[in-house]
SEBAPA-598618 format. One record per residue: residue in one letter; x, y, z of N, C-alpha, C in turn. Coordinates in Angstrom, 2 decimals, always signed. Layout:
residues N
+-----+---------+---------+---------+---------+---------+---------+---------+---------+---------+
| res |    n_px |    n_py |    n_pz |   ca_px |   ca_py |   ca_pz |    c_px |    c_py |    c_pz |
+-----+---------+---------+---------+---------+---------+---------+---------+---------+---------+
|   A |       X |       Y |       Z |       X |       Y |       Z |       X |       Y |       Z |
...
+-----+---------+---------+---------+---------+---------+---------+---------+---------+---------+
//
This chain:
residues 173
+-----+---------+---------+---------+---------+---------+---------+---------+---------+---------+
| res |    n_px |    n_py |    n_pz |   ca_px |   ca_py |   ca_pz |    c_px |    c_py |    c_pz |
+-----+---------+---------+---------+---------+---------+---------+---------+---------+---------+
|   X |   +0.86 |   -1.18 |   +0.00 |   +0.00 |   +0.00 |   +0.00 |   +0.90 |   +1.24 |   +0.00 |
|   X |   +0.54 |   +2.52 |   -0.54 |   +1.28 |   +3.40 |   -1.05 |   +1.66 |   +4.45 |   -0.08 |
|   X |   +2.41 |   +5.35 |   +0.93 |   +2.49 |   +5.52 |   +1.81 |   +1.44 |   +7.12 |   +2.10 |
|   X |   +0.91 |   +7.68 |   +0.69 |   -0.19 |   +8.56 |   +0.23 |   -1.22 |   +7.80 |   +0.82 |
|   X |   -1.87 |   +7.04 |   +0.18 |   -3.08 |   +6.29 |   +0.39 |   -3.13 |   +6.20 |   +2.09 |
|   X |   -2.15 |   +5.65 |   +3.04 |   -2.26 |   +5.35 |   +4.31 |   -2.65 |   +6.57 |   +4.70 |
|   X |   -1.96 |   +7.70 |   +4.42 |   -1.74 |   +8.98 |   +4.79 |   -3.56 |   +9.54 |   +5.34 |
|   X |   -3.87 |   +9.63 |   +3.63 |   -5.28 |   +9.67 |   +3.33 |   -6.03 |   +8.67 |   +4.25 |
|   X |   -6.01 |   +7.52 |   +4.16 |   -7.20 |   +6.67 |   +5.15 |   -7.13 |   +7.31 |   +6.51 |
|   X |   -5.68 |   +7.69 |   +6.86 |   -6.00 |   +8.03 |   +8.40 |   -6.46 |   +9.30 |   +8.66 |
|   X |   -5.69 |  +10.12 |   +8.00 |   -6.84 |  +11.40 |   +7.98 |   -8.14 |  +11.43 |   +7.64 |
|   X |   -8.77 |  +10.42 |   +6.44 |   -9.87 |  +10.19 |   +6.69 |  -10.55 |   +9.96 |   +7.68 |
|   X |   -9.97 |   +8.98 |   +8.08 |  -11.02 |   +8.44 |   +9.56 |  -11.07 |   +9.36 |  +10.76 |
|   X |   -9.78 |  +10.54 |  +11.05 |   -9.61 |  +11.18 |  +11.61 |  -10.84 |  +12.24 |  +11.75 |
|   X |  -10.98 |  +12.62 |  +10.37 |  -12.01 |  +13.76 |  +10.06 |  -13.08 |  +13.34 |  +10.10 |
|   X |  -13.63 |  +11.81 |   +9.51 |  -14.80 |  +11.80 |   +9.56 |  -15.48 |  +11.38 |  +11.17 |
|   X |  -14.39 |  +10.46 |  +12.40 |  -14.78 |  +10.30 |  +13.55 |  -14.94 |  +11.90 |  +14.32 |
|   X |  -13.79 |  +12.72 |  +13.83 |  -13.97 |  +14.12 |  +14.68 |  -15.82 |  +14.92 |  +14.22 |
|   X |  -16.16 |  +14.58 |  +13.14 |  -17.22 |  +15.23 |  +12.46 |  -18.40 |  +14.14 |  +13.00 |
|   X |  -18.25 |  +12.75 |  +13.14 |  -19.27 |  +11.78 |  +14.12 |  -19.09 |  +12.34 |  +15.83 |
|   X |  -18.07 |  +12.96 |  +16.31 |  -18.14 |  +12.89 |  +17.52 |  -18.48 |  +14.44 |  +18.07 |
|   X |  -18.62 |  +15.46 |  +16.82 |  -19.19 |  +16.96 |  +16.91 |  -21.06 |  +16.49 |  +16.69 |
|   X |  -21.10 |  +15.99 |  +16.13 |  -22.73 |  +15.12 |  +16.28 |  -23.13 |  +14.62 |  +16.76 |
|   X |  -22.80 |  +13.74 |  +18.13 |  -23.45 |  +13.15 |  +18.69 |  -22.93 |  +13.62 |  +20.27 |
|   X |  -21.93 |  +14.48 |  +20.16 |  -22.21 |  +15.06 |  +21.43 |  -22.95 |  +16.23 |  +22.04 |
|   X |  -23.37 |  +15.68 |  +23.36 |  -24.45 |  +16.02 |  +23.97 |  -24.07 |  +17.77 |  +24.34 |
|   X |  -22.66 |  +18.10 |  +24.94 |  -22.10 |  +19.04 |  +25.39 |  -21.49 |  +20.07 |  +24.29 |
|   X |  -22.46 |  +21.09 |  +24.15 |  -21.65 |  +22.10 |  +23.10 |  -20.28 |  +22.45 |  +23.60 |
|   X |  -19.32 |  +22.53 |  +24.44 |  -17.84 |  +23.29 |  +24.09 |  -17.59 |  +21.72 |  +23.66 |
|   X |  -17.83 |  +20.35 |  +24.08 |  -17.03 |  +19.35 |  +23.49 |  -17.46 |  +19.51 |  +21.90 |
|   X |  -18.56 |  +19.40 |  +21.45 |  -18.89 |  +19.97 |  +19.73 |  -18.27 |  +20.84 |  +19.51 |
|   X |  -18.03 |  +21.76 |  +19.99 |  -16.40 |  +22.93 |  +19.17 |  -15.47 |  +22.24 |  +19.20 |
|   X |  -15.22 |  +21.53 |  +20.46 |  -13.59 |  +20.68 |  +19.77 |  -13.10 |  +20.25 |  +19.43 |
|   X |  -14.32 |  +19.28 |  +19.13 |  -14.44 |  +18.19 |  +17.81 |  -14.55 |  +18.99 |  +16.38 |
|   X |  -15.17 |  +20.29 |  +16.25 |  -15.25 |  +20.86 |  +15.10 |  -13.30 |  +21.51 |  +14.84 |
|   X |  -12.81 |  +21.53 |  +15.74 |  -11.56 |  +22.27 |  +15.94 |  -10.55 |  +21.04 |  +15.13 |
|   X |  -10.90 |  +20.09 |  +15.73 |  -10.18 |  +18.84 |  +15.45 |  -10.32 |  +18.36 |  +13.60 |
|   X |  -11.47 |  +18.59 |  +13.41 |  -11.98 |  +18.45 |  +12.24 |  -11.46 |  +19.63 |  +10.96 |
|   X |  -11.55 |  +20.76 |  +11.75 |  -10.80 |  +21.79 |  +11.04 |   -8.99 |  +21.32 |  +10.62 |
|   X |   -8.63 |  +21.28 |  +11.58 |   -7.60 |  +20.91 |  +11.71 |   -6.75 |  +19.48 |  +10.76 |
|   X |   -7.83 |  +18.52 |  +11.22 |   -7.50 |  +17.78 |   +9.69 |   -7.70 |  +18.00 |   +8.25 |
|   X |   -8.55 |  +18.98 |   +8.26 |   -8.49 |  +19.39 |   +6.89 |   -7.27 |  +20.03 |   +6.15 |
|   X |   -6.79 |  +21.09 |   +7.24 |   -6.13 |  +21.48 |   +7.14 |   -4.48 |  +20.71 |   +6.54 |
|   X |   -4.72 |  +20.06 |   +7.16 |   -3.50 |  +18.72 |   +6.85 |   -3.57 |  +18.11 |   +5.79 |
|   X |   -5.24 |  +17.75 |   +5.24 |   -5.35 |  +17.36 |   +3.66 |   -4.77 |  +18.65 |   +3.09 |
|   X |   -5.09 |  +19.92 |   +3.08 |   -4.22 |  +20.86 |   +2.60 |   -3.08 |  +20.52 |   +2.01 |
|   X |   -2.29 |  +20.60 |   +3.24 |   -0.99 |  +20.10 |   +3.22 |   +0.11 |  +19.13 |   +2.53 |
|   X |   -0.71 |  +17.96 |   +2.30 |   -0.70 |  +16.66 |   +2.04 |   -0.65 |  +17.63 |   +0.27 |
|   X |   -1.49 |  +17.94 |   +0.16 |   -2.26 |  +18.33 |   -1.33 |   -0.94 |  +19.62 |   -1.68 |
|   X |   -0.21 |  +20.06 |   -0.91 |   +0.76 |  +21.09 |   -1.98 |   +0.23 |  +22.64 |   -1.44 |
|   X |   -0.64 |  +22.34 |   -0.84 |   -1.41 |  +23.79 |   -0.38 |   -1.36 |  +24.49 |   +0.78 |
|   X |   +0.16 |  +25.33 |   +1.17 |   +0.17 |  +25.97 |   +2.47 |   -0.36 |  +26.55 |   +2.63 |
|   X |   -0.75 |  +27.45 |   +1.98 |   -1.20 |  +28.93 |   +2.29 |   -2.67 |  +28.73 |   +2.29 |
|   X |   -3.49 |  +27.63 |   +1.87 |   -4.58 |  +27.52 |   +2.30 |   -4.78 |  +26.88 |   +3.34 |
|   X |   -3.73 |  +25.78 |   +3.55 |   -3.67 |  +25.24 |   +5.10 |   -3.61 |  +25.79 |   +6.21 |
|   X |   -2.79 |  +26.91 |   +5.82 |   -2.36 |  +27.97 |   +6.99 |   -4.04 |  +29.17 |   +7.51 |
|   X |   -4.73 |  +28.97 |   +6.24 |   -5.78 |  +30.12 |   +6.56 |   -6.94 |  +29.18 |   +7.08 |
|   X |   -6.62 |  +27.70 |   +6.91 |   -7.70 |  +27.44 |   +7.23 |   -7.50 |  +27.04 |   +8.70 |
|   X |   -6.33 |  +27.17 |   +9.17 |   -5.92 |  +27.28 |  +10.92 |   -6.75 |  +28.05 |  +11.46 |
|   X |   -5.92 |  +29.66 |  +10.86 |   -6.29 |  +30.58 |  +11.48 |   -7.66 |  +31.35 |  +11.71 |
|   X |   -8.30 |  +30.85 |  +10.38 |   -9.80 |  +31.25 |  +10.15 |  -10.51 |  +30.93 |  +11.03 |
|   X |  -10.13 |  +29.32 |  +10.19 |  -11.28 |  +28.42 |  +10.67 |  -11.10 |  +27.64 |  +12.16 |
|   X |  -10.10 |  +27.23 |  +12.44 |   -9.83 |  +26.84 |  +13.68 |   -9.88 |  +28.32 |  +14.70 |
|   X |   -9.19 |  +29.08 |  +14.29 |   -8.85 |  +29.85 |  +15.33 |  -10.06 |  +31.30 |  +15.28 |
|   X |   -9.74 |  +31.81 |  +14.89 |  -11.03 |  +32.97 |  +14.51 |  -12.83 |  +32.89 |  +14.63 |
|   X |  -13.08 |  +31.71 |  +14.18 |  -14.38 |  +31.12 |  +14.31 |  -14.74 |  +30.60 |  +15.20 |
|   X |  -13.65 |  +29.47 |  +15.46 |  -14.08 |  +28.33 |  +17.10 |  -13.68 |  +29.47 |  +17.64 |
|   X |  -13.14 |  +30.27 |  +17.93 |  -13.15 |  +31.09 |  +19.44 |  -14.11 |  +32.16 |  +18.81 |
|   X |  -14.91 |  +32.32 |  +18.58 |  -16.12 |  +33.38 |  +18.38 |  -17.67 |  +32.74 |  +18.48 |
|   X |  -17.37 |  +31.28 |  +18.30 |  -18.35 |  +30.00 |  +18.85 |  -17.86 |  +29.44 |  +20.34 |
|   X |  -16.67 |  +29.56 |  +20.53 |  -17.00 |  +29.55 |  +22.19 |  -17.35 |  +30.37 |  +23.10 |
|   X |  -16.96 |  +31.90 |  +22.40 |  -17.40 |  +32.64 |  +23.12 |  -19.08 |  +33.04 |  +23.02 |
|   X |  -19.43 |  +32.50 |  +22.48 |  -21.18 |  +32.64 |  +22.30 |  -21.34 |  +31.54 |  +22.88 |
|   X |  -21.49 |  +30.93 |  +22.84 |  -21.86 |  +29.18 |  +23.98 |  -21.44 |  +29.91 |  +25.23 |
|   X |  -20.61 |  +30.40 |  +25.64 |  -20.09 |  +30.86 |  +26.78 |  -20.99 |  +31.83 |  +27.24 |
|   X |  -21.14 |  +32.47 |  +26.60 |  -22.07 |  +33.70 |  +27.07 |  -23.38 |  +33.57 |  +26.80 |
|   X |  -23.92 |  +32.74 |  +26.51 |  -25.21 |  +32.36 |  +26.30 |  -25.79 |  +31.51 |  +27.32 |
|   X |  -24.64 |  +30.69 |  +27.69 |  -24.73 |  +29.23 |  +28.58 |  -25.25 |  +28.29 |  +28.33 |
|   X |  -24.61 |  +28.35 |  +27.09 |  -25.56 |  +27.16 |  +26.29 |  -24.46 |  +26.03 |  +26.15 |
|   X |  -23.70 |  +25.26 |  +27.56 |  -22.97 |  +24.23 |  +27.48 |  -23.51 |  +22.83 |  +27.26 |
|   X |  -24.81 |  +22.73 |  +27.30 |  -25.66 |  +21.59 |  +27.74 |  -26.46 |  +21.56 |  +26.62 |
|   X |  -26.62 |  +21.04 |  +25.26 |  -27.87 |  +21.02 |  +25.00 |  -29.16 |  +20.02 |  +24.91 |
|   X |  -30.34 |  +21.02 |  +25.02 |  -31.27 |  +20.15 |  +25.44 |  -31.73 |  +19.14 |  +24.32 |
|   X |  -32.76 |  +18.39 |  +24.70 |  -33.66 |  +17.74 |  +23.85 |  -34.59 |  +17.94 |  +23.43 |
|   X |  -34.57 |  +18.18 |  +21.87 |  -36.41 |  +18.80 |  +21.65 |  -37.25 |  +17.84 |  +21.21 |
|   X |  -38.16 |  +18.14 |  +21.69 |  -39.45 |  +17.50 |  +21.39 |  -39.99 |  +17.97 |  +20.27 |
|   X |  -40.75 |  +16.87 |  +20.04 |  -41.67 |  +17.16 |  +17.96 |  -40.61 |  +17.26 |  +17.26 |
|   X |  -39.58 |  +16.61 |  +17.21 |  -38.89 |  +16.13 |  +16.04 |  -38.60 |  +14.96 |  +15.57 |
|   X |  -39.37 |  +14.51 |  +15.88 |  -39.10 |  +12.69 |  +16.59 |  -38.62 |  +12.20 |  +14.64 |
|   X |  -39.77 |  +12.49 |  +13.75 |  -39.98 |  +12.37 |  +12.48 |  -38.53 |  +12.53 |  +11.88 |
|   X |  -37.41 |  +13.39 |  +12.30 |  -36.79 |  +13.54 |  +11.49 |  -35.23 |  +12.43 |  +11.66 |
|   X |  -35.56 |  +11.58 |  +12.64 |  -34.71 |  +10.31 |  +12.67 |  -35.04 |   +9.25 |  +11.60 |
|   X |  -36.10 |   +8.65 |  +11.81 |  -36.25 |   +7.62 |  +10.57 |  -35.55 |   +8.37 |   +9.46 |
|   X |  -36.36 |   +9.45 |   +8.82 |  -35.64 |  +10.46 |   +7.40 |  -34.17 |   +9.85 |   +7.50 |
|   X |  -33.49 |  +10.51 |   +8.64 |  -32.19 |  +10.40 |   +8.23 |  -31.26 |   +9.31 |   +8.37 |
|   X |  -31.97 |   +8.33 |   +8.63 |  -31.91 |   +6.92 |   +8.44 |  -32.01 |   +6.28 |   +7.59 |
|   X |  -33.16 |   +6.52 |   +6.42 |  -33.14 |   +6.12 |   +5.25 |  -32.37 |   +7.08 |   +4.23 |
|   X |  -32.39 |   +8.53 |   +4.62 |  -31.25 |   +8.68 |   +3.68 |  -30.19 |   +8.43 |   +3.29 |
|   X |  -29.42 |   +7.89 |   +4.97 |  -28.06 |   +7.36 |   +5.14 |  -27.98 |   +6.72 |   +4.18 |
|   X |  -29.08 |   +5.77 |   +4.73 |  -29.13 |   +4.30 |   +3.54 |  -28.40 |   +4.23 |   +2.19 |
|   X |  -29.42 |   +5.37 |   +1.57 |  -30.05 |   +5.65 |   +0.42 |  -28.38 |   +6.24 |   -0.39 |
|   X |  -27.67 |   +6.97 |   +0.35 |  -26.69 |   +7.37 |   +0.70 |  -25.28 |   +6.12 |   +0.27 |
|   X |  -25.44 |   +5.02 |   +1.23 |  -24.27 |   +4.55 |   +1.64 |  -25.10 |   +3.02 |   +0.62 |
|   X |  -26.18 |   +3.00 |   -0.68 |  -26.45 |   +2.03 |   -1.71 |  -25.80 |   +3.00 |   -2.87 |
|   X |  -25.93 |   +3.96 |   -2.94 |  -25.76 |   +4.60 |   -4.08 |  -23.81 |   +4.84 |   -3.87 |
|   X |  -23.15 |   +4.96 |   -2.76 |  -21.83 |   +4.91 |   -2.57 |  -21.61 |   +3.39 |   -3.10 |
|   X |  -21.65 |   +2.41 |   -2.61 |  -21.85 |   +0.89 |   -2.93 |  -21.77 |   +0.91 |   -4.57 |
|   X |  -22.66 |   +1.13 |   -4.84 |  -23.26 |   +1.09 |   -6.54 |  -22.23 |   +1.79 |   -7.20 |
|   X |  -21.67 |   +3.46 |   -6.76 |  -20.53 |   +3.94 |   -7.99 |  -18.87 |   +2.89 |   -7.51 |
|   X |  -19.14 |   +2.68 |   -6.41 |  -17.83 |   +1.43 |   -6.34 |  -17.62 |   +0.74 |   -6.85 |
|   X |  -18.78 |   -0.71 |   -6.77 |  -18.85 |   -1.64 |   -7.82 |  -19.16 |   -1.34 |   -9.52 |
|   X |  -19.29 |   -0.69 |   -9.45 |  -19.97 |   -0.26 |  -11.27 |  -18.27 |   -0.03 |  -11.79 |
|   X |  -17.77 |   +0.52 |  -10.78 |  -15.84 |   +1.05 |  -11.58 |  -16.29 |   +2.77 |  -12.13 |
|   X |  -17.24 |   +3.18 |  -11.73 |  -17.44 |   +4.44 |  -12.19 |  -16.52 |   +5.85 |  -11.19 |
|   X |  -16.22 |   +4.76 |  -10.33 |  -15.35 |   +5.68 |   -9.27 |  -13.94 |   +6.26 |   -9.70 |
|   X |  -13.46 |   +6.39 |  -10.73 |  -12.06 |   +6.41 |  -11.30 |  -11.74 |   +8.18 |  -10.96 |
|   X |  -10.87 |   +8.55 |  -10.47 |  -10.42 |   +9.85 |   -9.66 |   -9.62 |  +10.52 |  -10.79 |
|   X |   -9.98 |  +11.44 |  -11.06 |   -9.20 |  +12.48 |  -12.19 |   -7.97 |  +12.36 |  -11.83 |
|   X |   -7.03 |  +12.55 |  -12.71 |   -5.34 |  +12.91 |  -13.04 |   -5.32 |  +14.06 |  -12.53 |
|   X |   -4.14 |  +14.21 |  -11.34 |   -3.76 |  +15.78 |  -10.95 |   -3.41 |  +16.07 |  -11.39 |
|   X |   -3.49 |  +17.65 |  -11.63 |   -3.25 |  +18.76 |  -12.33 |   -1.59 |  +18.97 |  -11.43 |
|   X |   -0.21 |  +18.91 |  -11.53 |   +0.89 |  +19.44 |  -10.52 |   +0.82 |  +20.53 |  -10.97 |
|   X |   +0.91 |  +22.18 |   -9.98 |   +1.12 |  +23.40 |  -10.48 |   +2.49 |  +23.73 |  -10.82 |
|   X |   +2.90 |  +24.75 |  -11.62 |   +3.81 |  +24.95 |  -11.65 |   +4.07 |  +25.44 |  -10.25 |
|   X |   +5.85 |  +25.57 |  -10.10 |   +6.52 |  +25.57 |   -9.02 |   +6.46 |  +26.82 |   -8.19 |
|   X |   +6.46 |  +27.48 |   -7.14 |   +5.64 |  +28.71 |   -7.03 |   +4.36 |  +28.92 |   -6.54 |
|   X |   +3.51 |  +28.41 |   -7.57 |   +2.07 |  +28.39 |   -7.28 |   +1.18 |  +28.63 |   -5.90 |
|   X |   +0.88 |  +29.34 |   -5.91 |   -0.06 |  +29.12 |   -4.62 |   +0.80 |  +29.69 |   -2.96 |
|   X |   +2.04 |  +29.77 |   -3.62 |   +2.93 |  +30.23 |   -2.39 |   +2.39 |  +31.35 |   -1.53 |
|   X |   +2.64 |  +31.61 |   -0.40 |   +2.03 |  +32.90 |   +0.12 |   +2.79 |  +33.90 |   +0.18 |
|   X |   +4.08 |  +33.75 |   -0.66 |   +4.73 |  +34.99 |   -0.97 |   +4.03 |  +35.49 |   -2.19 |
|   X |   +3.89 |  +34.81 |   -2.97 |   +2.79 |  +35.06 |   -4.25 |   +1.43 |  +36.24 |   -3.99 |
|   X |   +0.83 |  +35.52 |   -3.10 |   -0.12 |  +35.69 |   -2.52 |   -0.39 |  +37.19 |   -2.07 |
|   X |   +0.84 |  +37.21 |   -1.43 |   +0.76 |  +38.17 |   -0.64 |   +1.16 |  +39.41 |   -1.98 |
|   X |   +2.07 |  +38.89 |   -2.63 |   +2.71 |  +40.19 |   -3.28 |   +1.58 |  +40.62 |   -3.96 |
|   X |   +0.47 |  +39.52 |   -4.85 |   -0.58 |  +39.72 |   -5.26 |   -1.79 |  +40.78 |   -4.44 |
|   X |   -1.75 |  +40.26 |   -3.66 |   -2.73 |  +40.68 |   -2.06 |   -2.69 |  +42.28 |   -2.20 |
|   X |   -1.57 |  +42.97 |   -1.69 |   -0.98 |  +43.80 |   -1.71 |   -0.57 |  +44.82 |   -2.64 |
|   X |   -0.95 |  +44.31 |   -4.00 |   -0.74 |  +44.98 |   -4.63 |   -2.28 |  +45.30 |   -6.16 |
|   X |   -2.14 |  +44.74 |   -6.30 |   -3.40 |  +44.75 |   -7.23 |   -5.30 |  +44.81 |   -6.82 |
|   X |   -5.18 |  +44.14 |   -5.29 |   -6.27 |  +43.85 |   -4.76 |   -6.27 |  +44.42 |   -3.43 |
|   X |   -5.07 |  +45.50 |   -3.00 |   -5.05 |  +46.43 |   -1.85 |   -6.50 |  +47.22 |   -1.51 |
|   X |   -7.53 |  +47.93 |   -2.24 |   -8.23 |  +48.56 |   -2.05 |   -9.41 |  +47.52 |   -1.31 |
|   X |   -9.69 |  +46.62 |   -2.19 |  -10.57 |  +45.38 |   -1.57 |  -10.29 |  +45.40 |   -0.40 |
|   X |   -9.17 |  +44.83 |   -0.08 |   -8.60 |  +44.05 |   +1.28 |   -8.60 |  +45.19 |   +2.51 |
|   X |   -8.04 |  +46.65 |   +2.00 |   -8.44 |  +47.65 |   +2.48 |   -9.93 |  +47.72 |   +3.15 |
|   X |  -10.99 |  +48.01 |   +2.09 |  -12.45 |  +47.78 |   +2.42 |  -12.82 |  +46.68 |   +3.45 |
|   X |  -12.56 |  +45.45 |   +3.44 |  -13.11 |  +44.66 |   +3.59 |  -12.37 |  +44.57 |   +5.19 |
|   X |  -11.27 |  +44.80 |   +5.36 |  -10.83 |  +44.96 |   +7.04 |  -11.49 |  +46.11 |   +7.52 |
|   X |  -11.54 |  +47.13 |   +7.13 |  -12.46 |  +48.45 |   +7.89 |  -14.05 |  +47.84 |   +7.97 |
|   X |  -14.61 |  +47.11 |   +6.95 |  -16.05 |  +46.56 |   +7.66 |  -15.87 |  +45.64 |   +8.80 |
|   X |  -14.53 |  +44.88 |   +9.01 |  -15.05 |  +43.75 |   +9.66 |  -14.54 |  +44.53 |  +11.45 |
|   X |  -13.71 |  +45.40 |  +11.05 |  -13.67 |  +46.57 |  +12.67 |  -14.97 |  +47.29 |  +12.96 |
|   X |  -16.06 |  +47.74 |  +12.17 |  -16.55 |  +47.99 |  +12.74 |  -17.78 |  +47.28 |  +12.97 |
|   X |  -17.76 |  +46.14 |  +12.27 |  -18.50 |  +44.85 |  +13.02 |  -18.16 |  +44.58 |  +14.05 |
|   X |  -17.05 |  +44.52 |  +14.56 |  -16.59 |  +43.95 |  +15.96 |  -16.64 |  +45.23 |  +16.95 |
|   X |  -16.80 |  +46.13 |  +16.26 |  -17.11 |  +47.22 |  +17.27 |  -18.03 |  +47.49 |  +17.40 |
|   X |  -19.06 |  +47.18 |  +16.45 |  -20.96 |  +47.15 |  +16.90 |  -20.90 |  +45.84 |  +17.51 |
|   X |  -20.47 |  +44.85 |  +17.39 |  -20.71 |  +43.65 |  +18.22 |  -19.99 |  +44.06 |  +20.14 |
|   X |  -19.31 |  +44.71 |  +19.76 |  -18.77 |  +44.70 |  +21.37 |  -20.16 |  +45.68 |  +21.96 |
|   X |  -20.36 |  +46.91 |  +21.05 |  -21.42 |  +48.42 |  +21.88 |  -22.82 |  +47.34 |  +21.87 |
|   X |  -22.75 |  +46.35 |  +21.39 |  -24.38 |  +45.82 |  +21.78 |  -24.39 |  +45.39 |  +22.37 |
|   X |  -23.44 |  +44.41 |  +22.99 |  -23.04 |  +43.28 |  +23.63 |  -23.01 |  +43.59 |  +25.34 |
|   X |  -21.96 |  +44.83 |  +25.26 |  -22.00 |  +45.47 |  +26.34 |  -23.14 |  +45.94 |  +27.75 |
|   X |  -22.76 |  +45.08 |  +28.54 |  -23.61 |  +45.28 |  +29.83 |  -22.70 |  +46.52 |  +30.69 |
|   X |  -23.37 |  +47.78 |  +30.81 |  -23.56 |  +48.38 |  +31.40 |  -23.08 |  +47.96 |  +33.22 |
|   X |  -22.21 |  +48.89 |  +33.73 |  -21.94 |  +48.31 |  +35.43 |  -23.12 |  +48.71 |  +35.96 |
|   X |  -23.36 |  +48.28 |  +37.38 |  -24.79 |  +48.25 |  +37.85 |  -24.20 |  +49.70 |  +38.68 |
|   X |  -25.04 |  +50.74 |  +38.48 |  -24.93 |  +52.52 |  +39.23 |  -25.08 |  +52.35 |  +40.61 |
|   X |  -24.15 |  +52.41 |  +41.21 |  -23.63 |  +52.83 |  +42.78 |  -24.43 |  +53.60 |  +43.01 |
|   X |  -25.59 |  +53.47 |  +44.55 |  -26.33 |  +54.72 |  +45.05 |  -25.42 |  +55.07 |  +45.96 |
|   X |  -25.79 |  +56.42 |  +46.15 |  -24.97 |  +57.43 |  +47.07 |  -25.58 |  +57.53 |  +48.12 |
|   X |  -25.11 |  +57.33 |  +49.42 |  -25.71 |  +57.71 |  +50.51 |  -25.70 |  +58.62 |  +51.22 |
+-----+---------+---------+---------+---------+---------+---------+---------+---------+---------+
//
């Protein structure tokens, strides 16, 4: 077996148990850390694949930037526990037979041989680098990137003025 292929199965199983164990747990911060974990292997298929600079953003984004903007809402919400709702009962069978429906039709493009995986494209050498990136970034697409950081400050600065609880006013005696 090819030492790619191993590579792949275990990160597979990695990602898909971290993505079974963000689903069936009961405790939202353990579902972020399973989503963290999950991020994280992706990130590594990245890697695996020739792709730093998307590996690297999908750390920082997605692992880091997001899960801590989802813990801090679970946190402040107190929503560590979640409950059980009622009147949804219906939507288990569904997703039971879709699985199914799902994991005959996976079955079926296996055996048929219809599964055959495209020829990679190798980029030229360079490619995708984040010196590239950046020089690109920086230079042609400065005004964007410009724009688009001044909205996301003062998103986080309407998110803090709403957010904000007020100290409770000291009476004077």
């Amino acid at each position: 077996m090819a030492p790619e292929l191993i590579v792949f199965l275990v990160l597979g199983a990695v990602a898909v148990g971290s993505a079974l164990g963000m689903l069936m747990s009961r405790n939202a911060v353990y579902s972020a850390m399973f989503l963290i974990m999950n991020f994280a292997t992706v990130a590594v298929f990245y890697l695996v694949l020739g792709a730093p600079f998307i590996a690297m953003v999908q750390v920082t984004v997605y692992a880091g930037a997001i899960m801590v903007l989802f813990l801090f809402v679970i946190m402040l919400l107190g929503a560590e526990h979640l409950e059980r709702r009622t009147g949804l009962d219906w939507q288990k069978p569904i997703a039971v037979v879709l699985g199914l429906v799902l994991l005959v039709e996976a079955g079926y493009v296996l055996a048929s041989g219809q599964a055959s995986l495209p020829a990679i494209a190798i980029p030229e050498a360079g490619y995708g680098a984040p010196a590239q990136i950046g020089e690109l970034l920086f230079s042609q697409y400065l005004l964007p990137f410009e724009v688009t950081s001044v909205l996301l400050l003062a998103a986080m600065i309407g998110a803090i003025v709403i957010t904000r609880r007020d100290a409770p006013k000291r009476k004077k005696n």
